[in-house]
C-alpha positions in Angstrom: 79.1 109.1 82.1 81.3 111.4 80.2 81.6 110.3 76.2 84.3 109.6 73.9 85.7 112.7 72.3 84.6 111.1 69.3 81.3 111.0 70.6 81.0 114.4 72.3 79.3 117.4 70.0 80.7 120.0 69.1 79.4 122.3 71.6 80.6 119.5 74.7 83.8 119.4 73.2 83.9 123.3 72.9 83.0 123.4 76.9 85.7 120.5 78.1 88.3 122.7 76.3 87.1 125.9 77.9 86.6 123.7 81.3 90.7 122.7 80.8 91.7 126.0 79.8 90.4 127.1 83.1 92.1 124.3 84.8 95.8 124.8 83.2 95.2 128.3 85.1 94.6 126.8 88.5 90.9 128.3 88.1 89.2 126.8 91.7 85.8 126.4 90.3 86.9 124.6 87.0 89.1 122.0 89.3 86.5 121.4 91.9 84.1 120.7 88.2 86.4 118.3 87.0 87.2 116.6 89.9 83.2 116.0 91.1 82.3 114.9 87.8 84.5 112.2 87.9 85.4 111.3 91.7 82.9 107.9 91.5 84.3 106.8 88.2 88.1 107.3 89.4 87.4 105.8 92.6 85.9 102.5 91.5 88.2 102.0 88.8 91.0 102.0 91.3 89.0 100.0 93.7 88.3 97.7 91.2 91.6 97.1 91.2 93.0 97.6 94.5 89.9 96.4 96.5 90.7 98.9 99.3 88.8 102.0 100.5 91.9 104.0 101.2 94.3 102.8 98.8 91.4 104.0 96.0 91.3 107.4 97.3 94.9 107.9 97.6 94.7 106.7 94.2 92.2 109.2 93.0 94.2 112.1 94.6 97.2 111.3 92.9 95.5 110.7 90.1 94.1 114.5 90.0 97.4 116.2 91.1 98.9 114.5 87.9 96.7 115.4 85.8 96.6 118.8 87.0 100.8 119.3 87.1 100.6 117.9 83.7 97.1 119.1 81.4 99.2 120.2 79.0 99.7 116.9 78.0 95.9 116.4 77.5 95.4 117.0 73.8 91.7 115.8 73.7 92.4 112.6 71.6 89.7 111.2 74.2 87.5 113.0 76.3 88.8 114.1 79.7 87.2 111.3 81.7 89.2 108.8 79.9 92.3 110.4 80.3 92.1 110.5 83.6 90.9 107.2 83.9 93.8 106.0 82.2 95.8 107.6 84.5 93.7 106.3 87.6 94.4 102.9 86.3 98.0 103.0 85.8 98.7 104.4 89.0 96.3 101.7 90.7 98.5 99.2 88.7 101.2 100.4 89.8 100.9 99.8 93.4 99.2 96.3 93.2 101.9 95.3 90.9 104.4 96.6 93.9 102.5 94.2 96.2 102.5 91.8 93.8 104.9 92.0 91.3 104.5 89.1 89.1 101.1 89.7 88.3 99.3 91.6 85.3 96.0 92.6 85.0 95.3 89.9 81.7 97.5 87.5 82.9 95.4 85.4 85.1 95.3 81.9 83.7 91.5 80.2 82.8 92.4 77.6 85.3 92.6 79.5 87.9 89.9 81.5 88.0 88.8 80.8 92.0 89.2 84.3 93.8 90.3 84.7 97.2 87.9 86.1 99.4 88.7 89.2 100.8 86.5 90.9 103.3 85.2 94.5 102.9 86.0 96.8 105.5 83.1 97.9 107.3 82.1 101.7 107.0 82.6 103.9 109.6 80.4 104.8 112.1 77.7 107.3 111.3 78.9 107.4 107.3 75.6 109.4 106.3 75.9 108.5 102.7 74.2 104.7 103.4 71.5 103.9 105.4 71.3 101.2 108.2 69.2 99.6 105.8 71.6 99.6 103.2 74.6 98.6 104.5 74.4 95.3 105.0 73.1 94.3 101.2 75.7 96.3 100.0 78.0 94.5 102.1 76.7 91.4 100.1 77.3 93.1 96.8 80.6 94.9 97.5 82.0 91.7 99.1 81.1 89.8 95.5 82.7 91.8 93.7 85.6 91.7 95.5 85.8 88.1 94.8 86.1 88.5 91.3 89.3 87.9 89.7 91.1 90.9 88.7 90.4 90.7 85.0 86.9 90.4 85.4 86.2 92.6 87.7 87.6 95.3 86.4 85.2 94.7 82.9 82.3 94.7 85.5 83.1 98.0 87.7 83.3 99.6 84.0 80.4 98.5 82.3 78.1 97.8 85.0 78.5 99.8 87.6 79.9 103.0 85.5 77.5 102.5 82.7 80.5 102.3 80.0 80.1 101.0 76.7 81.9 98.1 75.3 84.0 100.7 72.7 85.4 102.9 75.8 85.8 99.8 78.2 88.0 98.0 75.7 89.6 101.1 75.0 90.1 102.0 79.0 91.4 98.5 79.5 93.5 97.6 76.4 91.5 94.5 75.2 88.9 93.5 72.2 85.3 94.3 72.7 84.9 90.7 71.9 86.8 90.3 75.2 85.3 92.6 77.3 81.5 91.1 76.3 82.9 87.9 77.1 84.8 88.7 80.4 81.7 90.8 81.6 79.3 87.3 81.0 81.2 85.4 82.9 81.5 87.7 85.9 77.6 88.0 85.5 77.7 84.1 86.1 80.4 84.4 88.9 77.6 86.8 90.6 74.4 86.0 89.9 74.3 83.0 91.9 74.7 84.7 95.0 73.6 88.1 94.9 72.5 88.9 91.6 68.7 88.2 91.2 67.5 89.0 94.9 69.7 92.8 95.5 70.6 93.7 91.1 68.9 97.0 91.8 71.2 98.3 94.3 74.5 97.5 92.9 74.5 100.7 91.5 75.1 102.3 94.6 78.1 100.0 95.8 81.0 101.7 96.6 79.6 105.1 96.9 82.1 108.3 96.4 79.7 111.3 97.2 79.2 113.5 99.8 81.6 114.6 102.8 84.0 111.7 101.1 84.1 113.8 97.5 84.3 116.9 99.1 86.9 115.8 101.5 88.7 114.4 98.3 89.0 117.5 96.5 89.7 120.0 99.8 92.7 117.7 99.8 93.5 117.7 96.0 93.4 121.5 95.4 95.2 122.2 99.4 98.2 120.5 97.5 97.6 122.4 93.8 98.3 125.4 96.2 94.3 126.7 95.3 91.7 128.0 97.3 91.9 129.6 100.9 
């Protein structure tokens, strides 16, 4: 998980800086740094919030060739990974407010908290980042989580499944940390019924964003940024 830039020492903060400075020059290997470190986070953020495969990774793209057409607008305030989480979120936003206009992220009511269910797509044949083993209890998981409504789920694919702490979730998402403790209990309760207590140890690896799909990802993002052969 990339920290804070309160949180980073001296001699983190001394490499992002050098890592951006590379990056404001188009400098291949610093790009394909940034964007693998934070591929996973991006992508679930946005899924989180989109709950589709491809609209997430369209997501992340744009996300990166933003951030990249724009870095000089990254002054370190927060640490990289934040910034461009922010940015992953807005533009994730974005489109589900076009879908659904009169919606907000903290604006779902307490009494209506039942989520439609929405079905996961199925992964492609012969994905070699999950086993035949795998799939189908991460099915289970992914498919829960997609049931969430939007404001808790969102707490959850942050602090659970990113590893973020209370401080940078609230700070990502724009809300109290007395808010996000309290939105992230009740999604536990939402979960745990179903899936929670027999197949906990492999929600870490829902949604994965590794691989051929990360490196397919950032092929694409630095074929646009006009870097690389």
């Amino acid at each position: 998980m990339q920290p804070t830039a309160a949180g980073l020492s001296a001699g983190a903060r001394t490499s992002e800086a050098e890592l951006v400075d590379r990056a404001r020059g188009r400098d291949e290997a610093a790009l394909r740094e940034i964007m693998q470190a934070n591929n996973r986070r991006l992508y679930r953020l946005a899924r989180g919030i989109l709950r589709s495969d491809s609209e997430a990774e369209d997501v992340v793209q744009e996300t990166y060739v933003r951030a990249f057409t724009h870095l000089d607008g990254f002054r370190g305030e927060s640490g990289l990974s934040t910034w461009l989480s922010r940015i992953a979120i807005n533009e994730a936003l974005g489109r589900a407010r076009s879908r659904k206009p009169d919606v907000e992220l903290g604006a779902i009511p307490e009494a209506a908290l039942e989520a439609q269910i929405i079905q996961f797509p199925v992964s492609p044949a012969g994905d070699p980042e999950r086993t035949m083993a795998q799939r189908e209890i991460q099915r289970v998981v992914e498919r829960a989580i997609d049931e969430l409504p939007d404001i808790f789920r969102m707490v959850f694919v942050a602090r659970v499944m990113e590893g973020m702490n209370i401080e940078e979730t609230a700070d990502l998402l724009g809300v109290k940390p007395e808010t996000v403790k309290t939105r992230l209990h009740r999604a536990r309760s939402m979960l745990r019924e179903n899936v929670e207590k027999e197949i906990g140890p492999v929600m870490m690896d829902a949604f994965p964003f590794a691989g051929w799909r990360c490196e397919r990802l950032t092929v694409s993002v630095l074929k646009r940024l006009g870097v690389g052969g």
